[in-house]
C-alpha positions in Angstrom: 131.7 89.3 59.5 130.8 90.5 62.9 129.7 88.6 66.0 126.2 90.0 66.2 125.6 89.1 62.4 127.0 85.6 62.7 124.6 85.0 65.6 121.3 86.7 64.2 122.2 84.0 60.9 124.0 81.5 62.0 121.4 79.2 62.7 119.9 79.5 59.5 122.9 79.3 57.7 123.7 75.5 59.4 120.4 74.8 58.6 120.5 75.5 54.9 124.5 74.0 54.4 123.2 70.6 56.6 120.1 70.2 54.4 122.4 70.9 51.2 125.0 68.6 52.1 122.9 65.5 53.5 120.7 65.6 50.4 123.4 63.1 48.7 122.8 61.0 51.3 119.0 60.5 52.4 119.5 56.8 51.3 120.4 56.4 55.1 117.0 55.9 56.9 118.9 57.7 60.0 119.6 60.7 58.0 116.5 61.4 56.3 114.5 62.4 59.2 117.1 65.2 60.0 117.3 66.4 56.5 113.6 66.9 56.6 113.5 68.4 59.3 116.5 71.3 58.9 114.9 71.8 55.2 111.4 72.8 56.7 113.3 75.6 58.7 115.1 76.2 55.9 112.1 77.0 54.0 111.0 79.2 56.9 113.8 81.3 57.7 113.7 82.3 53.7 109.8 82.9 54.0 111.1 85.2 57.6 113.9 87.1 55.4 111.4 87.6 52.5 108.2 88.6 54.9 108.0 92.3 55.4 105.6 92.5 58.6 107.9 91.7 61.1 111.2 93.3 61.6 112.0 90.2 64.5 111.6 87.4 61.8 113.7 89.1 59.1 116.3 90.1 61.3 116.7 86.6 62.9 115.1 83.9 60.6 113.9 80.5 62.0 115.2 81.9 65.8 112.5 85.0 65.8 109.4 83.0 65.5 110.3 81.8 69.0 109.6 85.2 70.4 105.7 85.3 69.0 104.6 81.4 69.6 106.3 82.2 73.7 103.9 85.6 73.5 100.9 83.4 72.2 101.7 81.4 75.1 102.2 83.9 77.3 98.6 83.7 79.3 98.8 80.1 79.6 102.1 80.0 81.1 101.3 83.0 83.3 98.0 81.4 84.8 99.3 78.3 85.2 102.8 78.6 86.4 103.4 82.3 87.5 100.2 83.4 88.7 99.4 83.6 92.5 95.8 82.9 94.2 95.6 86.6 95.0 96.3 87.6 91.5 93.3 89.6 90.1 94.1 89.4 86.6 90.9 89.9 86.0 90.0 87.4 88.7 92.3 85.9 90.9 93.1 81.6 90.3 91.3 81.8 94.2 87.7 83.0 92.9 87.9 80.7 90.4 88.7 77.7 91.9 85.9 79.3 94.7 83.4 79.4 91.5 84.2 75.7 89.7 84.2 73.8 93.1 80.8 75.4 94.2 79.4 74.3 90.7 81.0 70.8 91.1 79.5 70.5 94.3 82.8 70.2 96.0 84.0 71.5 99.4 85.2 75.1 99.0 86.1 74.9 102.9 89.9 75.8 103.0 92.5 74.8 106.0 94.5 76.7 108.0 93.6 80.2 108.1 93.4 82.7 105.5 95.8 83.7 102.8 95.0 87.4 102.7 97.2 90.1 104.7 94.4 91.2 106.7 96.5 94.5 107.7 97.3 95.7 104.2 94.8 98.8 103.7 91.8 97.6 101.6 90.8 94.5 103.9 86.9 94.4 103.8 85.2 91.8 106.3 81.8 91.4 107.8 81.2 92.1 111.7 80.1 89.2 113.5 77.2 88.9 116.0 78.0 87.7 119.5 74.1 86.0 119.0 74.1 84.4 115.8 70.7 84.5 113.7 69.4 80.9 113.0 71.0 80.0 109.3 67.3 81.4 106.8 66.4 79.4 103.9 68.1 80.5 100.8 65.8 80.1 98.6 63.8 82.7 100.9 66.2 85.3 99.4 63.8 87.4 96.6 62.5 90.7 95.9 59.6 92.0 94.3 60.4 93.8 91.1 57.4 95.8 89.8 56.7 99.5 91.3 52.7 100.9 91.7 52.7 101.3 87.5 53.3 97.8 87.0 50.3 95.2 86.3 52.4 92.4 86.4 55.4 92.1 89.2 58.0 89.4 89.3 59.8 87.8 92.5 63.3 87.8 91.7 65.7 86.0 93.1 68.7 88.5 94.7 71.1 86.3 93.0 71.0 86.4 88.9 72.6 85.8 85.4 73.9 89.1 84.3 73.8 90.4 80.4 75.3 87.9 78.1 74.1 88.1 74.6 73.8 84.6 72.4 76.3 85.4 69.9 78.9 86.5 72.4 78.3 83.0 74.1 77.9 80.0 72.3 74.0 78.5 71.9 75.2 75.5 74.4 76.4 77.9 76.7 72.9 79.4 76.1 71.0 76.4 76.7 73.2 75.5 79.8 72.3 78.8 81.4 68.8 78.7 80.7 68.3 75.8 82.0 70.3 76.4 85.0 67.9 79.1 85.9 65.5 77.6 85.5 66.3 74.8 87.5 67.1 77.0 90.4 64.2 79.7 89.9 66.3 82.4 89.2 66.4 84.6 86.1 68.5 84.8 83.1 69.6 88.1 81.1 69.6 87.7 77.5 72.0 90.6 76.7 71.3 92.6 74.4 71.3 90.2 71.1 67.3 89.5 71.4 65.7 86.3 72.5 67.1 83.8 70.9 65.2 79.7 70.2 68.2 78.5 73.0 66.8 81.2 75.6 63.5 79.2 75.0 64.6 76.0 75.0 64.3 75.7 79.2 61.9 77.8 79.9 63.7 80.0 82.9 63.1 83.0 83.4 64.4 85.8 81.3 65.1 89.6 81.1 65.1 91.1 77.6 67.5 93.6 77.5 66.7 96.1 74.8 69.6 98.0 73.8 70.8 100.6 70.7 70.3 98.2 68.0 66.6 97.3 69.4 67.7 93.7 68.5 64.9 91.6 67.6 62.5 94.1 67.5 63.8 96.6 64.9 62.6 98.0 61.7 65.2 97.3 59.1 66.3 100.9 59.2 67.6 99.7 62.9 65.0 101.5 64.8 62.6 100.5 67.4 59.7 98.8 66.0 56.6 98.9 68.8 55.0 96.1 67.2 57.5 93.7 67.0 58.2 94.0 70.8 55.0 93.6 71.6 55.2 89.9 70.2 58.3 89.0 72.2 57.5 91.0 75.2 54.0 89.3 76.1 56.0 85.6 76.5 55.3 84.4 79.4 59.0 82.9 79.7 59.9 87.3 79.1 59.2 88.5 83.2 60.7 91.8 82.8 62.3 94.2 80.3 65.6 96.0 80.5 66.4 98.9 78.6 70.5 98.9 78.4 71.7 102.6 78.1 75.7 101.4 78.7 77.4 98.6 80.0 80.7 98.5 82.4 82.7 96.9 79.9 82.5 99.8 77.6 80.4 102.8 78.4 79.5 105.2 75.9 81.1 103.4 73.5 78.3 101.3 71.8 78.7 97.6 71.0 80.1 95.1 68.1 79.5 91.7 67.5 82.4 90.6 64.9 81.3 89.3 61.3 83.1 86.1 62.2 80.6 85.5 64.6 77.5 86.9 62.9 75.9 83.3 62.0 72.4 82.5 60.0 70.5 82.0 63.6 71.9 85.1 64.8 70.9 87.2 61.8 67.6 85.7 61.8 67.5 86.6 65.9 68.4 90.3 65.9 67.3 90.9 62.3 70.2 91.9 60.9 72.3 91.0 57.9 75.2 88.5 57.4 78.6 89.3 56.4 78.7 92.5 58.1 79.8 93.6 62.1 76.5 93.5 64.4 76.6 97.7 65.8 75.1 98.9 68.5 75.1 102.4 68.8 76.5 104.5 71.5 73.1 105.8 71.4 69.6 105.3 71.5 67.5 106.7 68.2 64.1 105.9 70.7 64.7 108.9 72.5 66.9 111.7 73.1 65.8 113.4 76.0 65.6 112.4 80.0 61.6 113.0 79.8 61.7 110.8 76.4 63.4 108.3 77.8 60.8 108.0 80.4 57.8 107.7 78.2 59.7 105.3 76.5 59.6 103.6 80.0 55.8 103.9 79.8 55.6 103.1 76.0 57.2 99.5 76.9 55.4 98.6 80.0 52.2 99.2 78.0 53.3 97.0 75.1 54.6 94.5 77.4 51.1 94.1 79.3 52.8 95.6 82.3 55.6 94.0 83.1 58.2 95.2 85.1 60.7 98.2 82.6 63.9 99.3 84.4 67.3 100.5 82.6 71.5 99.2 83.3 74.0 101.7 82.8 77.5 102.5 84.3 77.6 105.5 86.0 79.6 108.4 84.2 78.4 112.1 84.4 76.5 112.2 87.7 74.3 114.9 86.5 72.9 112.8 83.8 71.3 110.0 86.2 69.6 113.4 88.1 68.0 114.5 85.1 66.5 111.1 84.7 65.7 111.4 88.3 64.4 114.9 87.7 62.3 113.4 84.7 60.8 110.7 86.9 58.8 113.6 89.1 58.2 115.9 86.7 56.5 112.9 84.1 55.1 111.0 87.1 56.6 108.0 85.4 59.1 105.8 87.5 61.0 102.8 86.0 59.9 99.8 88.0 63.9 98.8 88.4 67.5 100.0 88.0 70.7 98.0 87.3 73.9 99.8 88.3 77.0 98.1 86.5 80.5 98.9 87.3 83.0 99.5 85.2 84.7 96.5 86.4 82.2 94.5 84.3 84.0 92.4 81.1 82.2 90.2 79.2 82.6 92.4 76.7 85.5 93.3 74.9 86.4 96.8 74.5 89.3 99.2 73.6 91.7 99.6 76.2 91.3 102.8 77.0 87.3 102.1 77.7 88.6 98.8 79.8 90.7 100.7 82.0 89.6 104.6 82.1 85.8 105.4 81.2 82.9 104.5 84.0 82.6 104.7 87.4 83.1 101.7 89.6 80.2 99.5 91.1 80.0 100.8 94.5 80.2 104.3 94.2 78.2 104.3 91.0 75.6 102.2 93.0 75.8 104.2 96.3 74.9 107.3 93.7 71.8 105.8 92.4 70.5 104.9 95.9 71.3 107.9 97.5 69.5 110.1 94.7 66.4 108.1 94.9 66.4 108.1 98.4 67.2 112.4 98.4 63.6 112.4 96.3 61.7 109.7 98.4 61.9 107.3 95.2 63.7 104.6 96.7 60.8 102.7 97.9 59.0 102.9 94.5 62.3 101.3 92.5 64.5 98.3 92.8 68.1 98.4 92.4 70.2 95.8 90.6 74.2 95.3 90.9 76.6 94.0 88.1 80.8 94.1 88.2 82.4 91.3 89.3 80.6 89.7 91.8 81.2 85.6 92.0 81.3 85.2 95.7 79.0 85.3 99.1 80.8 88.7 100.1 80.7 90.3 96.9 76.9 90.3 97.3 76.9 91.3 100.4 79.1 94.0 100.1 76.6 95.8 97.5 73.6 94.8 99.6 74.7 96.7 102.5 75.2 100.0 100.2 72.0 100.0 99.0 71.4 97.3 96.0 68.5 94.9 96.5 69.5 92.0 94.3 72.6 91.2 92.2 74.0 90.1 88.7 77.0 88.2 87.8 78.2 87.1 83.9 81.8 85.9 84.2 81.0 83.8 87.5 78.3 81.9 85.5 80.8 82.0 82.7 83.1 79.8 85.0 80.5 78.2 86.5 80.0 76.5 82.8 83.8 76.0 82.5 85.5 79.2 81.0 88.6 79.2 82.0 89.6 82.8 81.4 91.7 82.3 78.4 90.7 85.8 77.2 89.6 84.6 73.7 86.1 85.2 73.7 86.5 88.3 70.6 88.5 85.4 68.4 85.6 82.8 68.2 88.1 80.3 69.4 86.7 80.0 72.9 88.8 76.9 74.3 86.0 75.4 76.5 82.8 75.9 73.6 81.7 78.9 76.0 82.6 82.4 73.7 82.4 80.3 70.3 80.1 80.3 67.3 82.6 77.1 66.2 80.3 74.5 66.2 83.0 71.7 67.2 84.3 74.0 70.0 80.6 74.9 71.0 80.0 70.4 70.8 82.9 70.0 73.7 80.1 72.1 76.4 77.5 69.6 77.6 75.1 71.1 78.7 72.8 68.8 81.0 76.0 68.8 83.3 76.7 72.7 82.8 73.1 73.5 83.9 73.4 71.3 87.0 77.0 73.6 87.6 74.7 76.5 86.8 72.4 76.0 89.6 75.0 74.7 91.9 76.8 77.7 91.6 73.4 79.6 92.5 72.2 77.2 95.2 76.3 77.4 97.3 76.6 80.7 97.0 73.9 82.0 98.1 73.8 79.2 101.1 77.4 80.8 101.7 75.4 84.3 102.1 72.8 83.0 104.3 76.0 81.6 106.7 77.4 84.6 106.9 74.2 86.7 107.9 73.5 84.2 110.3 77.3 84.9 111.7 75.8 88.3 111.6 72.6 87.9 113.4 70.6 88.8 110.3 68.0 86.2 108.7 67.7 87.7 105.1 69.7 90.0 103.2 67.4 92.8 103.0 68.7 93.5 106.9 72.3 94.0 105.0 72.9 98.0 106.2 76.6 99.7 105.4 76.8 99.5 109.5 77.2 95.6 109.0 81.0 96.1 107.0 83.9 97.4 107.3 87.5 98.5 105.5 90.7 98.7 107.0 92.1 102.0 105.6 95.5 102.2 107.6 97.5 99.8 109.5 95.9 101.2 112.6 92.6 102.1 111.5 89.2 100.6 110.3 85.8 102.6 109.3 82.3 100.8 109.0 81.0 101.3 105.7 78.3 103.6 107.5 81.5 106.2 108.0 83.4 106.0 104.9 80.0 107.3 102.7 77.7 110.0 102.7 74.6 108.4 103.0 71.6 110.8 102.3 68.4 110.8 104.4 64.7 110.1 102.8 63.9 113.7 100.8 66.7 115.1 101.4 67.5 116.6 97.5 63.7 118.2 97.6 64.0 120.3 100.7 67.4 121.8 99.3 69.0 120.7 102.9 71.9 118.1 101.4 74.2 116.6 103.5 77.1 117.1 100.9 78.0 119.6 98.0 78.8 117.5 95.5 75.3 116.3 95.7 73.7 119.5 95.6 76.0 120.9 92.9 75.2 117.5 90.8 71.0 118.4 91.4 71.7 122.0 89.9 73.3 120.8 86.8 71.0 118.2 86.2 68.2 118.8 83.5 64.9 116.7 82.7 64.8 118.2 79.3 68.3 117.5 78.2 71.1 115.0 79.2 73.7 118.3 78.7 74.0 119.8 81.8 72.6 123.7 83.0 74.9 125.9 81.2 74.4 128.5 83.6 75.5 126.6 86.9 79.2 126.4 87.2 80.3 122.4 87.5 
């Protein structure tokens, strides 16, 4: 018998010849407990050598199963004992512990200088006024959403709950939220799973996002049904409507709502059936076109009774977002709002290959949008939204100054409510009642103290941003200008954001005079009649 063989068995072997030869003997209290115990691993390294699914087990009974309990383990043991305070995996134990002491109220204030290299290339940090602006109200900082087609305008507060639908989150988590908004006058995103009775429950302020599956407004077909929205749009707890053509998680690749998670209540809210995977197309079945899409625009901001309609999307083909744009002058009809959302964003789960390759990042998706609206003299008639990643006082600030007028965050509410980033939220065993449909997982959230997190998240965060624009010299976000940042791109060089971007200059893309080529080449692809680009202009 070889070595290699006598060690892949061995163990099993003196487990099976131990239980065999003590049986005789189990009279002895002392013994018993041992001959129970070697006879349950017994049983399992026969049930490894019999099973066919996993070569480890069968090829090392009893001894392989350690390999797959230390690789369920594996995140636990890596973000609690191996994981730095700079590790961004997604988001670092340092912005965490930022987001769950700001929600508790506690100091976030940290001794003896930073812990980031600020000479490793990358560094981004706010210049500092030599005449520091008196510290502004924070509750000062909001923006009115609603361009000249729009009866009914909203003040927004520049700091909101981003897309999280009830089915992905629990209905505590739901309620906690809600509440939480409404608590600190800011508004909540239902995602695009409908408007659910937890969304109500508070009474804060909500965005419908409408996306492919026209979720609680749907014909049973699955297609937009004008009526139906009409009845949930005129709430007055609905204060705008968003029209979700992708999402950062996942672009182009639609949406899925396991069956595991597909409860009575949420069938009843999105109108769908149980015992089969919520879809969400890649694509919308409302319209097909650019110039559809924007009398789609107009078709909901009529049924609404003029509320503020926008669109989220991640950026992919630039050309695209300029036949929208093209479509907005050639209809005459503008969407009151836009929310950019980078590909960083994750509340979603998605392949891998979405996750980590499809979508264009936050701030040059964002810097896009606001440059193309500015290139047709738009950007004074439509807000601009931001969602990807954003939990702290400088990751607002840092898409303010490019060009975004409020922004969205779902996994920093998400902590602010106690996630914990297990990464579970597709398996319906959320640990912390947050990403569950489990109604004993869901129980362990409480949601009177998760609200009060929810708005103290709100409330420290954005008295963090007023801090720093006072250190600034600015009194209210809406001075934020790329100028005001900068990035360290060598060891021995730094660039304001002002010089790092192209930044084009008010109707710019109409007098055929851009300040870039990429630009220029992106305007003479871009169609309003068709989302494929001009096949007669070389890319």
């Amino acid at each position: 018998m070889s070595l290699s063989l006598l060690s892949r068995y061995a163990f099993f072997a003196a487990c099976v010849l131990f239980t065999l030869a003590s049986l005789p003997f189990t009279h002895h209290e002392w013994l018993w407990p041992f001959t129970l115990t070697t006879g349950i691993l017994s049983l399992i390294g026969i049930f490894d050598l019999l099973q066919q699914r996993h070569a480890v087990r069968r090829n090392y009974p009893i001894l392989g199963n350690i390999r797959y309990l230390v690789e369920a383990i594996r995140p636990e043991i890596r973000q609690y004992l191996l994981e730095s305070d700079s590790d961004a995996l997604p988001f670092s134990r340092a912005q965490r512990s930022l987001v769950y002491a700001r929600a508790k109220n506690e100091a976030s204030d940290k001794p003896f200088g930073t812990l980031i290299d600020v000479y490793e290339s990358g560094f981004e940090f706010i210049g500092h006024s030599m005449r520091p602006a008196p510290l502004a109200d924070p509750s000062s900082f909001r923006v009115i959403v609603g361009g000249p087609q729009c009866s009914q305008p909203y003040s927004a507060s520049i700091f909101n709950i981003s897309a999280m639908s009830f089915g992905s989150l629990s209905a505590n988590a739901i309620r906690a939220l809600n509440q939480g908004a409404k608590l600190g006058n800011f508004h909540h995103d239902t995602g695009e799973g409908s408007i659910s009775p937890y969304h109500r429950e508070h009474g804060g302020d909500l965005v419908w996002e409408l996306g492919s599956g026209y979720f609680g407004c749907r014909t049973p077909d699955g297609r937009f049904d004008p009526e139906r929205f009409a009845a949930q749009a005129r709430s007055p707890q609905v204060r705008m409507i968003e029209i979700k053509m992708s999402q950062g998680a996942k672009p182009g690749h639609g949406g899925i709502l396991p069956k595991h998670k597909v409860t009575q209540e949420i069938a009843e809210t999105r109108g769908v059936l149980m015992g089969e995977d919520c879809i969400s197309p890649s694509r919308h079945s409302a319209f097909s076109t650019p110039i559809e899409m924007m009398q789609f625009i107009a078709q909901l901001r009529e049924l609404s009774g003029g509320k503020p309609v926008g669109f989220k999307f991640c950026l992919g083909h630039p050309w695209e977002f300029m036949g929208i744009a093209k479509a907005m002058l050639e209809t005459g009809i503008l969407p009151d709002f836009i929310v950019v959302d980078g590909k960083e964003g994750g509340t979603g789960a998605a392949p891998v290959e979405f996750t980590d390759h499809i979508g264009v990042p936050l701030r040059e998706g964002l810097l896009f949008v606001h440059n193309t609206l500015v290139g047709l003299n738009l950007r004074d008639k439509i807000k601009l939204g931001a969602s990807g990643k954003i939990v702290s006082a400088f990751d607002i600030a840092s898409v303010l100054a490019i060009g975004a007028d409020w922004a969205n965050s779902a996994r920093g509410f998400m902590f602010a409510i106690g996630c914990i980033q297990s990464q579970s939220c597709h398996t319906n065993k959320c640990p912390t009642g947050v990403a569950t449909q489990d109604p004993l997982r869901q129980r362990a959230l409480v949601v009177p103290d998760k609200a009060q997190r929810v708005l103290n998240f709100h409330h420290n965060t954005l008295r963090a941003l007023a801090e720093m624009l006072a250190a600034a010299g600015l009194e209210h976000p809406a001075q934020l200008e790329a100028k005001h940042l900068v990035r360290r791109i060598s060891a021995t060089e730094i660039k304001l954001f002002s010089q790092m971007h192209v930044f084009l200059k008010p109707g710019e893309l109409l007098t055929g005079e851009v300040n870039g080529q990429f630009y220029s080449r992106m305007w003479q692809l871009a169609r309003a009649d068709s989302f494929e680009p001009h096949s007669e202009v070389a890319a």
